[in-house]
C-alpha positions as CSV (number, residue, x, y, z in Angstrom):
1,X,-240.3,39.1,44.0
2,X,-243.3,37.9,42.1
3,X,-243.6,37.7,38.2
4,X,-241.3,40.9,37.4
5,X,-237.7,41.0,37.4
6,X,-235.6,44.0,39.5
7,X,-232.5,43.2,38.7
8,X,-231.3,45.1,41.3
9,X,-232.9,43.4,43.6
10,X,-231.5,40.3,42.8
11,X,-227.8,41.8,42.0
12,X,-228.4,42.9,46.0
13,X,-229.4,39.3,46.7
14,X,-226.4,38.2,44.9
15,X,-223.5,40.2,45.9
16,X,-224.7,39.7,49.5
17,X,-224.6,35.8,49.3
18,X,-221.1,36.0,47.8
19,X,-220.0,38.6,50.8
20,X,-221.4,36.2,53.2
21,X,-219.4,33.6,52.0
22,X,-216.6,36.0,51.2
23,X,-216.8,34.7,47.5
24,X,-216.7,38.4,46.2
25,X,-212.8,37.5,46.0
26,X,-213.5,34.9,43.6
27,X,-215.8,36.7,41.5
28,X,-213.3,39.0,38.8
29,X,-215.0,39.3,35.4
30,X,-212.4,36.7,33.8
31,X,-213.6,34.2,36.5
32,X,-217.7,35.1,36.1
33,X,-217.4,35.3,32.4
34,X,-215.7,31.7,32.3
35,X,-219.0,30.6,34.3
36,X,-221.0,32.1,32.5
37,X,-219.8,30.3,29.4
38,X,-220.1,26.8,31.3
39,X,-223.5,27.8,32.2
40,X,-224.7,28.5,28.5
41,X,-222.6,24.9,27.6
42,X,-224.9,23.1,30.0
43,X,-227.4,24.7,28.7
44,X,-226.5,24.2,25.7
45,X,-225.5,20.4,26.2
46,X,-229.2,19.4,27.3
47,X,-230.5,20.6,23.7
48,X,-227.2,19.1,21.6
49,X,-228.5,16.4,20.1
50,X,-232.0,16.9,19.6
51,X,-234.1,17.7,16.6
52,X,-235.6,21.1,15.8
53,X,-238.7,19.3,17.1
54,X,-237.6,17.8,19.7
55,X,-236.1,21.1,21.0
56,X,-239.4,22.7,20.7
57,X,-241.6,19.5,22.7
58,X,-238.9,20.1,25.8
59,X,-241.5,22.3,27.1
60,X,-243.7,19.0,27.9
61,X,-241.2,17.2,29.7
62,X,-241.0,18.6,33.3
63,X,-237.7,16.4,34.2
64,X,-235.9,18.2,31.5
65,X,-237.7,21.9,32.0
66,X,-236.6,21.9,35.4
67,X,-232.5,21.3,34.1
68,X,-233.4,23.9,31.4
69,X,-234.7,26.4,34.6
70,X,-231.7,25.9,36.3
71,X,-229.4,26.3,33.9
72,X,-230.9,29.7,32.4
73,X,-231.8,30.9,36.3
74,X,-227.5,30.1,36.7
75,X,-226.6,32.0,33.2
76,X,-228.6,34.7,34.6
77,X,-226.7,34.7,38.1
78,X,-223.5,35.1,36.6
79,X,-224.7,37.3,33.8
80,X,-225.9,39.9,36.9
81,X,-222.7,39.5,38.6
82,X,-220.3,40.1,35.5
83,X,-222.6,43.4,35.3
84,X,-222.1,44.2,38.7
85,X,-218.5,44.0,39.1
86,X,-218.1,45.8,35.7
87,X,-220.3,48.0,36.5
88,X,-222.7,47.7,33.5
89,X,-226.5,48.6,33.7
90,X,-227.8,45.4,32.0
91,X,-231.3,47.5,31.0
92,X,-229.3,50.3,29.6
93,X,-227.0,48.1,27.5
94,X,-230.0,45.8,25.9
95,X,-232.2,48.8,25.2
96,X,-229.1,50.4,23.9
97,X,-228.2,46.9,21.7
98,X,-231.9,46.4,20.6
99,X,-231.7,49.7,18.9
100,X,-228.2,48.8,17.2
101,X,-230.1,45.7,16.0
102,X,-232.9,47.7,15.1
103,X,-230.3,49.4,12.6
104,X,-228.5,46.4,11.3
105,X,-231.6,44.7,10.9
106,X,-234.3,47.0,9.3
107,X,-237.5,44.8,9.0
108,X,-237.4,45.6,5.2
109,X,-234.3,44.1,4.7
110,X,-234.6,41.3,7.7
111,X,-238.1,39.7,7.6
112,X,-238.3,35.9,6.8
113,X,-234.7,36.5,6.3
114,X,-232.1,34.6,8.7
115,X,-228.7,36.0,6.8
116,X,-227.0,38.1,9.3
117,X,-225.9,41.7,7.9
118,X,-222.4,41.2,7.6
119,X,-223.0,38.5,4.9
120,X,-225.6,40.0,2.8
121,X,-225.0,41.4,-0.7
C-alpha cells in the first residue's frame, strides 16, 4: 500500500476479513458507529489528563505513539466500514464538508479566531 491511502483498497481489505469471519452480520451502522465512538474514547482516554503540552511532546514517547496509532488506525477501520455499509463515498463527503466549512468559516471572519459560527455576534 505504501505512503498513500486508497480507501478502497482497504474497504476491500476490510469487508473481506469480516466475510471471512462472517462478521459482516455484525457490522449494521448502529453497531459500527457505537465502535467507532469507543474507538475515539480510547483515543481520547490516552490524552485525558494531560496538559496542552504534554499532549503535544506524545510525539516523543514511542510507548504511547504506538497506543495513539492503533487507536486512530481502529477509528479509521470502523469509520471505512460505517461508509461502506451506508454506502457513503468518504472523499466525496469531506471534499463536500470542507467546502461547507469553507462557508461557515470565511478566513476573514475565522483567523486567530476559535468561536465557532453559531455563537458569534
Amino acid at each position: 500500500m505504501g505512503n498513500n491511502l486508497n480507501l478502497e483498497d482497504i474497504k476491500k481489505r476490510l469487508a473481506k476479513f469480516a466475510e471471512d469471519r462472517n462478521w459482516d452480520q455484525f457490522h449494521t451502522p448502529k453497531n459500527l458507529s457505537m465502535a467507532l465512538a469507543a474507538e475515539a474514547a480510547e483515543l481520547l482516554e490516552i490524552f485525558q489528563w494531560l496538559t496542552d503540552e504534554q499532549s503535544k511532546e506524545i510525539i516523543n514517547n514511542e510507548k504511547e505513539m504506538s497506543l495513539v496509532r492503533h487507536e486512530i488506525a481502529d477509528i479509521l477501520i470502523y469509520l471505512i466500514r460505517l461508509a461502506d455499509k451506508l454506502e457513503v463515498d468518504i472523499e466525496k463527503a469531506v471534499m463536500d464538508k470542507i467546502e461547507v466549512n469553507e462557508q461557515k468559516y470565511p478566513v476573514t471572519l475565522s483567523k486567530n479566531n476559535a468561536i465557532k459560527y453559531s455563537k458569534r455576534s
